[in-house]
C-alpha positions in Angstrom: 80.0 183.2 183.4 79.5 179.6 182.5 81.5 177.8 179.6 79.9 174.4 178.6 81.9 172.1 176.8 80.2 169.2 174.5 83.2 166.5 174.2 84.5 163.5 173.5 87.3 161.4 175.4 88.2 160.0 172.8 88.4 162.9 170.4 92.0 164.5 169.8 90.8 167.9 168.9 88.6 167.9 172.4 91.4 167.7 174.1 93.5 170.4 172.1 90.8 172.5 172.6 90.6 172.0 176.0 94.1 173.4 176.4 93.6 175.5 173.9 90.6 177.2 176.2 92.6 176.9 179.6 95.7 178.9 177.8 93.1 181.7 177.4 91.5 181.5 180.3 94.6 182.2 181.9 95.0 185.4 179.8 91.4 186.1 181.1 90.8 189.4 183.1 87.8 187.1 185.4 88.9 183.6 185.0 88.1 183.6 188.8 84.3 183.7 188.2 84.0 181.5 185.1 82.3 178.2 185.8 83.5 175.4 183.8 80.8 172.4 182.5 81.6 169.4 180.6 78.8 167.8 178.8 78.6 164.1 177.1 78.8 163.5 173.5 79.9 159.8 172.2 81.3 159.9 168.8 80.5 156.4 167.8 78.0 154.9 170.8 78.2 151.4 169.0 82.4 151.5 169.4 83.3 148.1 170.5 85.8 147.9 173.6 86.8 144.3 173.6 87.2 144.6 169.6 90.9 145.0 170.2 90.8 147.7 167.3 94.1 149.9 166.9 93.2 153.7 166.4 94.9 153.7 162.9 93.2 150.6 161.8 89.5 152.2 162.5 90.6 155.3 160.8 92.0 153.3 157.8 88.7 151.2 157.6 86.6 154.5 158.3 87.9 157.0 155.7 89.1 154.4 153.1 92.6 155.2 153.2 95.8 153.0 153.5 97.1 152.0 156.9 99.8 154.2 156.2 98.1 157.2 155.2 96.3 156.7 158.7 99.6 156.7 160.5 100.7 160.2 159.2 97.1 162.0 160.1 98.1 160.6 163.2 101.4 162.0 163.8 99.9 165.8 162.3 97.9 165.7 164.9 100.1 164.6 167.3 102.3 167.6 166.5 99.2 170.1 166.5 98.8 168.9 170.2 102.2 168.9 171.2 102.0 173.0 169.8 99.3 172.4 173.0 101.4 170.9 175.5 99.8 167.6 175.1 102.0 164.5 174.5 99.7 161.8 172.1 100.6 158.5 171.6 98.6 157.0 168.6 100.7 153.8 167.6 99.2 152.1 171.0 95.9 153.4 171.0 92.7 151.7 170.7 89.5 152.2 170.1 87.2 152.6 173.1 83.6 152.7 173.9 82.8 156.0 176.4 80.0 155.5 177.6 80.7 154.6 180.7 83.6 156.9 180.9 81.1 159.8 180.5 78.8 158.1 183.3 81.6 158.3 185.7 82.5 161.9 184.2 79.2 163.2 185.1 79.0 161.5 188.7 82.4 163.1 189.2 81.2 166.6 188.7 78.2 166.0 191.0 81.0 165.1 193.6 82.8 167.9 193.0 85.5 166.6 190.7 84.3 167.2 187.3 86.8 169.3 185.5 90.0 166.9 187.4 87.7 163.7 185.8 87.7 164.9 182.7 91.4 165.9 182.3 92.3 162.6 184.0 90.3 160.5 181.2 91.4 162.7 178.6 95.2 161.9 179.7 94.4 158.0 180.0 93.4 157.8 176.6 95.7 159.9 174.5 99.5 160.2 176.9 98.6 156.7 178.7 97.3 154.7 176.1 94.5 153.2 178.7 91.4 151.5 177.9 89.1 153.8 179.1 85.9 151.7 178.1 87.4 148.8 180.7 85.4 149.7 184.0 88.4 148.2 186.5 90.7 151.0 185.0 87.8 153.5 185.2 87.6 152.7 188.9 91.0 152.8 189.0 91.2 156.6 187.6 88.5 157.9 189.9 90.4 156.7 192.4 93.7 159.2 191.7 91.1 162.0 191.5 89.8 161.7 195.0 86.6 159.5 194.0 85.7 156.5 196.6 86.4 153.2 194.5 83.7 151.0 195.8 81.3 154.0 195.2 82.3 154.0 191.4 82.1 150.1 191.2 78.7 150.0 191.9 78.1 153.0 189.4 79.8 151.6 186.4 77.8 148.1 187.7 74.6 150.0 187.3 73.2 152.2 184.6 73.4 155.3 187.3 73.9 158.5 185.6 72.8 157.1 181.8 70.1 159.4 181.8 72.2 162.7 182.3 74.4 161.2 179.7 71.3 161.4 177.2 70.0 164.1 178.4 73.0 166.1 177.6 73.3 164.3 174.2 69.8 165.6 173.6 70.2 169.1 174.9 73.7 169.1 172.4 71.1 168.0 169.3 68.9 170.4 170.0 71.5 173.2 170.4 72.4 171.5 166.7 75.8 170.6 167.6 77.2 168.2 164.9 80.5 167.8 166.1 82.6 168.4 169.0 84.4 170.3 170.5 81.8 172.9 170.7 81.9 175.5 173.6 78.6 177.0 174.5 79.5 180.3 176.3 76.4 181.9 178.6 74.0 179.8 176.3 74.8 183.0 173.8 78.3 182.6 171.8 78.8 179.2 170.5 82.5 178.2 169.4 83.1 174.8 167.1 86.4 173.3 167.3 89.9 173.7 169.0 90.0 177.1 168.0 93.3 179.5 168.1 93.7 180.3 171.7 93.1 184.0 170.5 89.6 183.1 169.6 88.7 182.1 173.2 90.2 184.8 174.1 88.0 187.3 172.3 85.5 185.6 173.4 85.3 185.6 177.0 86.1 189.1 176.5 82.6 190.0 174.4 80.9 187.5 177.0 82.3 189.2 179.5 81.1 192.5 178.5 77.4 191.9 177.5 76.7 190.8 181.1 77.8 194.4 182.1 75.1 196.8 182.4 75.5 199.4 179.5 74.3 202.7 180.9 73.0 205.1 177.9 72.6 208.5 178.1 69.6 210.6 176.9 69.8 214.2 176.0 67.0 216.1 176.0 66.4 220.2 175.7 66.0 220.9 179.7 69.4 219.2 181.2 69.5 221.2 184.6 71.6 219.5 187.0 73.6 220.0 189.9 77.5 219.3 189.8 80.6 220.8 192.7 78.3 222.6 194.8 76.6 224.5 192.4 73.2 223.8 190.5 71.1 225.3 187.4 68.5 227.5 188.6 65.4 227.2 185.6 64.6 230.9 184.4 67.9 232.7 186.2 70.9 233.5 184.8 72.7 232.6 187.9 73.8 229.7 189.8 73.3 228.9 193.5 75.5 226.9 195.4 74.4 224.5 198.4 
């Protein structure tokens, strides 16, 4: 079973929802065969790194509210992701371009390292406060995930991996996903958000049981058969046993 997850690292509820999906899975029945694949979505591709732009300064400027209005959205949703586990730390936060972040994302999974790369970023941003659209602490992260620094220097030096970036970005537009999270489960069920933990759940669950093969039974008027040693004998009143 394959869960693909459209995401954001620098989306809050992608990163609920990313717990929010691991709580379940490890509710899950199969979790052993279930294939994990994160896919690149950029919120705001023109977000400016070097603008030196606090978190609750965009969102002020962004949804026309006061600075501190922006500071208590922020600390609601710091409590809905410490109901997650997950420790967020808006006051230092700023904004950050990801681009790159989801180049080095995507070279990490063809290595191998995907799912670690992603939770490593994810933690950078929102626990650690990093910059995550500066490319020296991008090498720097690879690096604690097992990826070779000189390897990812010349990446992030290069537009290596750009493509699959779009490509994915496409494949997400095409699939009409507006907004992320969105888990894409066997390219059938389709789940928006950082849903209850009981919703993965359920699921997995009905995913899970669609790929089994359903075996229905047809009656008919003739149903001789044979069963312990003894089978129907057409036109006797009798049965013989082998």
């Amino acid at each position: 079973m394959k869960v693909e997850i459209w995401s954001d690292f620098v989306c809050p509820f992608c990163y609920i929802g990313k717990r929010r999906l691991e709580a379940a899975l490890a509710r899950f029945e199969h979790k052993e065969q279930v294939v994990i694949e994160y896919k690149s979505y950029e919120l705001d591709p023109h977000a400016d790194s070097a603008a030196n732009m606090r978190t609750h300064e965009m969102l002020a400027q962004k949804y026309g509210m006061s600075l501190e209005q922006a500071v208590a959205a922020g600390a609601n949703v710091a409590g809905q992701a410490a109901s997650a586990g997950l420790q967020f730390r808006f006051d230092d936060q700023y904004v950050q371009n990801t681009y790159d972040a989801h180049r080095l994302s995507q070279y990490a999974a063809a290595q191998g390292l995907g799912s670690q790369m992603a939770e490593r970023l994810f933690r950078a941003y929102f626990t650690d406060n990093n910059r995550i659209g500066d490319k020296q602490r991008l090498i720097e992260l690879a690096t604690e995930v097992g990826l070779d620094a000189h390897q990812v220097e010349e990446l992030l030096h290069s537009e290596q991996f750009g493509d699959i970036v779009r490509e994915q970005e496409q494949e997400g537009s095409q699939l009409d996903i507006r907004g992320v999270p969105f888990f894409v489960i066997d390219r059938k069920y389709g789940i928006s958000g950082a849903q209850a933990e009981s919703v993965f759940l359920e699921t997995l669950q009905k995913a899970w049981a669609d790929k089994q093969p359903e075996l229905i039974q047809v009656e008919g008027d003739d149903g001789a058969a044979c069963a312990d040693g003894q089978c129907d004998i057409p036109g006797t009143d009798t049965n013989k046993s082998y």
